[in-house]
C-alpha positions in Angstrom: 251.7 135.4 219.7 251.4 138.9 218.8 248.6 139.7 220.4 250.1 138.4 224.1 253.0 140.7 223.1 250.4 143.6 222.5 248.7 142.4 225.7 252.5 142.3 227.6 252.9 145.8 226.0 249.8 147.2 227.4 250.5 145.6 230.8 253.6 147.3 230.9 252.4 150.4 230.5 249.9 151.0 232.7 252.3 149.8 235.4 254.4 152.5 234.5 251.2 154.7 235.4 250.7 153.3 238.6 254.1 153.7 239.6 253.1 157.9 239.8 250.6 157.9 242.7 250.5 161.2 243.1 249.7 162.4 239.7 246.7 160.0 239.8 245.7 161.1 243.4 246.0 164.9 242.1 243.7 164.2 239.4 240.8 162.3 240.9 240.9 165.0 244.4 241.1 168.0 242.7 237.9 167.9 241.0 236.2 167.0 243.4 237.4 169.8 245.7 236.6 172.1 242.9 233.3 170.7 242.7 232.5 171.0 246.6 233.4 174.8 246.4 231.3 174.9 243.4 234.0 176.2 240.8 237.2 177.8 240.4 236.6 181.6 238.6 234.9 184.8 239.4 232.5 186.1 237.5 230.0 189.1 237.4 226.4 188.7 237.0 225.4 192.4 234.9 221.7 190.6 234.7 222.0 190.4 231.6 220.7 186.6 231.7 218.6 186.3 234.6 218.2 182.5 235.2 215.1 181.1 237.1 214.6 177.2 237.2 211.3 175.1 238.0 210.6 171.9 239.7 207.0 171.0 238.5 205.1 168.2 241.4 202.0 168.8 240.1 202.0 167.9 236.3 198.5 169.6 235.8 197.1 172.7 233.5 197.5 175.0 235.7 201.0 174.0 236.2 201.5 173.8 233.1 200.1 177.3 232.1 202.2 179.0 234.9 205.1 177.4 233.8 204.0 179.2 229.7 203.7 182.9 231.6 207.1 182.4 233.8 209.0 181.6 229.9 207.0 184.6 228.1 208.5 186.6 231.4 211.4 187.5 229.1 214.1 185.2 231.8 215.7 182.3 230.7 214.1 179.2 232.7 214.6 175.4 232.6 213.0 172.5 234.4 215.1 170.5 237.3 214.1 167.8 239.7 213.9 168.8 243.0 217.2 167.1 243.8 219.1 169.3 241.7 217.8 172.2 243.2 220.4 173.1 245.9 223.5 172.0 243.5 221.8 174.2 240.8 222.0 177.3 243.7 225.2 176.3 245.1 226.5 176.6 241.3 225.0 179.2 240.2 223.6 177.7 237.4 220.0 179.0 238.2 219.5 182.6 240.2 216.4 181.1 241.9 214.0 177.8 241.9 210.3 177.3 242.0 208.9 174.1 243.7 205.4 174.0 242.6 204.0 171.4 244.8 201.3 168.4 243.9 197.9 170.5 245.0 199.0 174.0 242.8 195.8 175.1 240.9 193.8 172.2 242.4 190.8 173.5 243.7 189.4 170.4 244.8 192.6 169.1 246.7 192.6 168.5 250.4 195.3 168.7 253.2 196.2 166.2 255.7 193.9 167.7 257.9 191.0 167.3 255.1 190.4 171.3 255.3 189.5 172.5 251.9 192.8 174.9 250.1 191.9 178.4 249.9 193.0 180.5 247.0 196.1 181.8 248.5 197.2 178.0 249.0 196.4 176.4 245.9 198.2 179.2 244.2 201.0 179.3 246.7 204.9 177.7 245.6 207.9 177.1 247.3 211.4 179.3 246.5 214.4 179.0 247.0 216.6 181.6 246.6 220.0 182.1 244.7 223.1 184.3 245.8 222.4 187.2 244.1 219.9 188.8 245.5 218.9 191.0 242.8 218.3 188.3 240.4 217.0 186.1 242.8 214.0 188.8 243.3 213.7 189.1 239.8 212.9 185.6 239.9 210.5 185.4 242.2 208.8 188.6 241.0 208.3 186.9 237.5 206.9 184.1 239.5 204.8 186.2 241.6 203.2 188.3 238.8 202.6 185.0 236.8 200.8 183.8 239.7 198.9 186.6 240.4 197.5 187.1 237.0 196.0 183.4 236.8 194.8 184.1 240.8 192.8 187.5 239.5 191.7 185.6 236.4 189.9 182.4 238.4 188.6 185.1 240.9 187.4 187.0 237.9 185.4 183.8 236.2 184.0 183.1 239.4 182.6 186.3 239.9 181.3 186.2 236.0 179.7 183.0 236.9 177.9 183.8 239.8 176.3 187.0 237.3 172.4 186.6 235.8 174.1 186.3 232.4 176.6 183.7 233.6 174.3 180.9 234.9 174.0 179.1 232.1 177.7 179.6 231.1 180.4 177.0 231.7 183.8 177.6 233.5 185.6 176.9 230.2 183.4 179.3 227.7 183.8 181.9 230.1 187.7 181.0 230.5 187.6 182.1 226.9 185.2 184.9 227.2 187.6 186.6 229.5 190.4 185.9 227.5 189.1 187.6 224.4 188.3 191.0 226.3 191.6 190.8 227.8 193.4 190.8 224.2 191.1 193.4 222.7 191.8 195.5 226.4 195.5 194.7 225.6 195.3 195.5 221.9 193.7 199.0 222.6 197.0 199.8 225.1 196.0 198.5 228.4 199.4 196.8 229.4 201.6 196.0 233.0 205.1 197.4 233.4 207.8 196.5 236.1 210.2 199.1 236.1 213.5 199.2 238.7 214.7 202.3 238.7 218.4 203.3 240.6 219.9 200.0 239.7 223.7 201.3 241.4 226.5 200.0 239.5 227.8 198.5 242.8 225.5 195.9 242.7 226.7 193.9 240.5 227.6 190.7 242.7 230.5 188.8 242.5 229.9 185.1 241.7 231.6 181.7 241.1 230.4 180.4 238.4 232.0 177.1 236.5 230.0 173.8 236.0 231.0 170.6 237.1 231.8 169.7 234.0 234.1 171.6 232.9 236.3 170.9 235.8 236.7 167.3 234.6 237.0 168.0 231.4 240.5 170.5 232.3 241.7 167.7 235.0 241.1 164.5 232.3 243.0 166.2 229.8 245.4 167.1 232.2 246.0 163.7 233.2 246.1 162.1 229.9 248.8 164.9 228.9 250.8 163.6 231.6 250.2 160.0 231.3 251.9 160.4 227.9 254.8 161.7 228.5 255.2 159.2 231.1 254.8 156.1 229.1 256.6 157.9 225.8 260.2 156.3 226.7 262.8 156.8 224.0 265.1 153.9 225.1 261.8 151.6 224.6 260.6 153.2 221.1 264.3 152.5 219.7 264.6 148.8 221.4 261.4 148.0 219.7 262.0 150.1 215.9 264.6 147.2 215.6 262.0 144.7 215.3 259.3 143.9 212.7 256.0 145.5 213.8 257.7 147.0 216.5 256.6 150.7 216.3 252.8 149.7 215.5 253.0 147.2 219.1 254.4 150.3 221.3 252.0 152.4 219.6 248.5 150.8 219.5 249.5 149.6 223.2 250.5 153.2 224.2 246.7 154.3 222.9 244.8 151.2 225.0 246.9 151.6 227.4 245.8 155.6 227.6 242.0 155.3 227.0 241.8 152.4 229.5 243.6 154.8 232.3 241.4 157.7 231.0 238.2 155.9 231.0 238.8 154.4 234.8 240.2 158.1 235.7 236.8 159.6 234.1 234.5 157.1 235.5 236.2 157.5 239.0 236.3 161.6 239.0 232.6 161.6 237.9 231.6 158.9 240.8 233.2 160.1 243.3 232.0 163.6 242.9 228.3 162.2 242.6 228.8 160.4 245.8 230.1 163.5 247.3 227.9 165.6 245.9 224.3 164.0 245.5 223.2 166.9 243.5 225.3 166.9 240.6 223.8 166.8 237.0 225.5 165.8 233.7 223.6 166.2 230.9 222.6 164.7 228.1 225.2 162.8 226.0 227.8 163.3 228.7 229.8 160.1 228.2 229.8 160.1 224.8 231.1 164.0 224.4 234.2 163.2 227.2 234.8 159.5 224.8 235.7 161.8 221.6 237.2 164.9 224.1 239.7 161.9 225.4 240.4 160.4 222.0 241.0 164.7 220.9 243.8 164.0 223.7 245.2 161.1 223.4 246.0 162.3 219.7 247.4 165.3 220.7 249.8 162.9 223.4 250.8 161.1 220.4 251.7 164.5 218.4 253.6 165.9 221.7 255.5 162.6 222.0 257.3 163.4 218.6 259.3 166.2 220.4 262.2 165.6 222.6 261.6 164.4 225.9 263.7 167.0 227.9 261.9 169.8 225.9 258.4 169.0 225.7 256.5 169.0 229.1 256.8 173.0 228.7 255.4 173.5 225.6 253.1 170.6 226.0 251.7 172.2 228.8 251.5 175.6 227.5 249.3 174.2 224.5 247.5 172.8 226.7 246.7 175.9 229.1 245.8 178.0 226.3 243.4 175.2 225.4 241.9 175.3 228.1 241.9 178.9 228.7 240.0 179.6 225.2 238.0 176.7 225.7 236.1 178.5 228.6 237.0 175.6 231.2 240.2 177.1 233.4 238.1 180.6 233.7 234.4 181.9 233.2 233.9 183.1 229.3 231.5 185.1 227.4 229.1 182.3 225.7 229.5 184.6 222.5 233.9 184.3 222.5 233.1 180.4 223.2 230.3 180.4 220.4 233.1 182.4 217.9 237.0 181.3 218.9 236.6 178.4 221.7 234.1 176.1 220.1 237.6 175.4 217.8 239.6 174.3 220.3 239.3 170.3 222.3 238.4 171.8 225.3 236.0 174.5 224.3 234.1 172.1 221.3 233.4 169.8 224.7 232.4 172.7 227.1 229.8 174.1 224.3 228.6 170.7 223.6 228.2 169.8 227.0 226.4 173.5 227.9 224.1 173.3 225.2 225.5 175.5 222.8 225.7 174.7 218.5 228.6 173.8 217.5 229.9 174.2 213.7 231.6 170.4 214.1 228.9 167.7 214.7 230.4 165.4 217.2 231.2 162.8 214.7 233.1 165.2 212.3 235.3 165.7 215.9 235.6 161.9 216.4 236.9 161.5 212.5 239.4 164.3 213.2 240.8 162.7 216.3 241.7 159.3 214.4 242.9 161.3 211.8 245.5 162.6 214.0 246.5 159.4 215.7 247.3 158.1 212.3 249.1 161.2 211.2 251.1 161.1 214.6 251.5 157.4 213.9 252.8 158.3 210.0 254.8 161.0 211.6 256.8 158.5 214.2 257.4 155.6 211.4 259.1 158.3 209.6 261.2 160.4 211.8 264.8 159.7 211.3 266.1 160.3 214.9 264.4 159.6 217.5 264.1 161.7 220.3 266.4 161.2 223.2 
């Protein structure tokens, strides 16, 4: 019996939801428009951290090897498939893209046309450039120099090989051979400098620059703020404080009632911006980061519904800005202000998770700390002697 009345309670709630069309409309269009003009803040790209990114088709040594000289480059380069590629520009997220293709380094491989590769084309790549167009040269520069040196260093074996004293050499001894003489050349002071010189202030390029992400994680939290104070009705909290277990069936239903509307509002921002957007990525442990960011909010719901309902949507929503302001997902922040003030805030502990970054809370101390707050909001409600009106 008292768990169809929990199940009644529950109904009853998120009926209450529906009945706003338009705060549920906001939140699932908004992101995604967001998304399409791939983010919401202006930034300014000092090239400071020159991003490169890599799809590797081939999957060989040489590939391989390149891909060890573009990292030692001194940019900061990651691997994405190739449908990622034009979401990753459009972003921002990498200043330029490498496609190596299947034949790179193959000497042996054949075109369609069964025409032996030359050395230019088994060394060649396909780019694709970002916006900025200084970093995007410095990305295809590193590539370019990286490519060059293993190009002069096969050219260099073969001619060794084709010497008297190479005959009876094979291509791997003199692979090493070559390498030796290069480090003892290199340890004596023989090096290769790039050097840019009248780098004008002025070009510094504006760009946008938000991730995906961190658009749904301002517009979830957003909606389960709202959703709420919707359902936090004083007239229905004081009808059922009169009867036994009352407060604990309007609670626990208000909470299912929340993460079920938060769970079909995440699943249905995230799918329709990948059907919009093919080339969206979410990375690794994305579900499970927005589970304990949406239980971090439905906690602080329950805290907010303690005040009195024709004061708190303001400073609700004030709280709620400045999370998101500190947390790095309503404008672009310094990594090092998220890594040292934002990391400690709901919003900024799921952007740094979510972008890679450490965080001093493992995501299981986070989780423990969420229930502990619905139970203190819980304590907190039992115990207040007037209810809000």
């Amino acid at each position: 019996m008292r768990l169809k009345c929990l199940l009644t309670l529950i109904r009853l709630k998120l009926s209450m939801m529906v009945r706003r069309p338009f705060m549920i409309a906001f939140c699932l269009v908004m992101p995604v428009l967001m998304s399409l003009f791939a983010g919401s803040t202006l930034a300014r790209n000092d090239l400071s951290a020159v991003r490169g990114g890599y799809v590797d088709h081939a999957k060989n040594d040489s590939s391989m090897e390149l891909i060890e000289l573009l990292e030692s480059s001194g940019l900061y380069w990651t691997e994405i498939s190739e449908d990622e590629s034009e979401r990753a520009i459009a972003t921002d997220t990498v200043d330029g893209v490498i496609i190596i293709p299947a034949h790179y380094g193959d000497r042996t491989a054949t075109d369609r046309k069964v025409e032996k590769l030359s050395a230019d084309t088994e060394a060649s790549a396909k780019y694709l450039p970002g916006k900025n167009a200084i970093a995007s040269d410095l990305v295809i520069e590193s590539f370019l120099i990286s490519a060059l040196a293993m190009t002069r260093e096969s050219i260099l074996v073969d001619d060794l090989l084709t010497m008297t004293d190479g005959t009876s050499v094979s291509r791997e001894e003199m692979y090493v051979r070559l390498r030796k003489s290069a480090e003892v050349a290199r340890a004596e002071g023989a090096s290769l400098k790039l050097e840019l010189h009248n780098l004008q202030e002025n070009h510094r390029a504006q760009i946008v620059q938000i991730p995906d992400f961190a658009v749904e994680i301002l517009f979830l939290s957003i909606f389960s703020l709202l959703a709420s104070l919707m359902i936090a009705d004083p007239a229905t909290q004081q009808r059922l404080r009169s009867i036994d277990g009352g407060p604990l069936r309007d609670f626990l239903s208000s909470l299912t009632a929340l993460a079920i509307a938060g769970v079909i509002q995440l699943s249905l921002m995230a799918g329709l911006t990948e059907l919009i957007i093919p080339g969206v990525n979410r990375p690794d442990g994305y579900w499970l980061v927005m589970a304990v960011f949406l239980l971090l909010m439905l906690a602080f719901g329950q805290l907010v519904s303690l005040m009195p309902s024709e004061q708190r949507f303001v400073p609700a929503s004030l709280v709620l800005f400045i999370f998101a302001l500190i947390g790095g997902t309503f404008i672009r922040l310094p990594s090092a202000f998220v890594d040292r003030v934002g990391q400690y805030t709901p919003h900024g502990w799921a952007f740094a998770r979510l972008s890679g970054m450490p965080t001093t809370l493992p995501l299981l101390a986070v989780a423990g700390i969420g229930f502990a707050l619905i139970i203190l909001s819980y304590v907190l409600q039992t115990r207040c002697h007037r209810l809000t009106k």
